[in-house]
N, C-alpha and C positions, 0 to 999 in steps of 0.2 A: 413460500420461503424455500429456497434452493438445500439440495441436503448437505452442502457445506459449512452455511452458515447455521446450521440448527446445532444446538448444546447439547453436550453429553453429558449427563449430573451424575455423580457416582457417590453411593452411600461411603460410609466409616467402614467398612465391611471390603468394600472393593478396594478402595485407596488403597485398605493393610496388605490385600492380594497384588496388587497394581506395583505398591513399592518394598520391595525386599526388606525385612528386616522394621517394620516401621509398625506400632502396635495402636493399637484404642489410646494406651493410657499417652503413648506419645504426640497422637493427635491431639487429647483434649491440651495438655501442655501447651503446644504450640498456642492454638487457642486461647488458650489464659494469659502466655505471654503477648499475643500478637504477632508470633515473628513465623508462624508458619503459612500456606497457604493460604487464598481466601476462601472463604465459606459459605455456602446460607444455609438460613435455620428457616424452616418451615415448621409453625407449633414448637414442638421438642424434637424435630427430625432437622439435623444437620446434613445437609451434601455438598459435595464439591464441583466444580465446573471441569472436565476434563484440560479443555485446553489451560485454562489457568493453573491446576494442578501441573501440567506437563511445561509450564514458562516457569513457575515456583522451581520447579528439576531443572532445568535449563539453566537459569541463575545463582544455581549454589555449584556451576562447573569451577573447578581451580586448574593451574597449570602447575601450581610447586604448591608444596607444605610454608613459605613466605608467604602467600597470598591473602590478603585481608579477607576477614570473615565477617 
């Protein structure tokens, strides 16, 4: 497998470093709602898929404060 196609998984831990401002408890939320990144859980160990975390960021760009959310 080429090393562009191979996945970067990033714990709870990295995400909170990765995105300014963003905590444990507002991960699990997202989670409970549904409306935040995707995830795997592995046993009780949840990680995230890099590039999917970086399209989740990509997708909440706006242009103005009208912009549907």
């Amino acid at each position: 497998m080429s090393a562009e196609l191979k996945s970067r998984y990033l714990s709870i831990e990295q995400v909170c470093e990765l995105i300014p401002g963003i905590t444990r408890g507002q991960l699990a939320q997202w989670r409970y709602l549904g409306t935040g990144p995707s995830y795997r859980k592995l046993g009780k160990k949840i990680i995230y898929v890099e590039s999917e975390l970086v399209a989740f960021i990509e997708g909440t760009a706006r242009t103005g404060t009208a912009d549907a959310v």
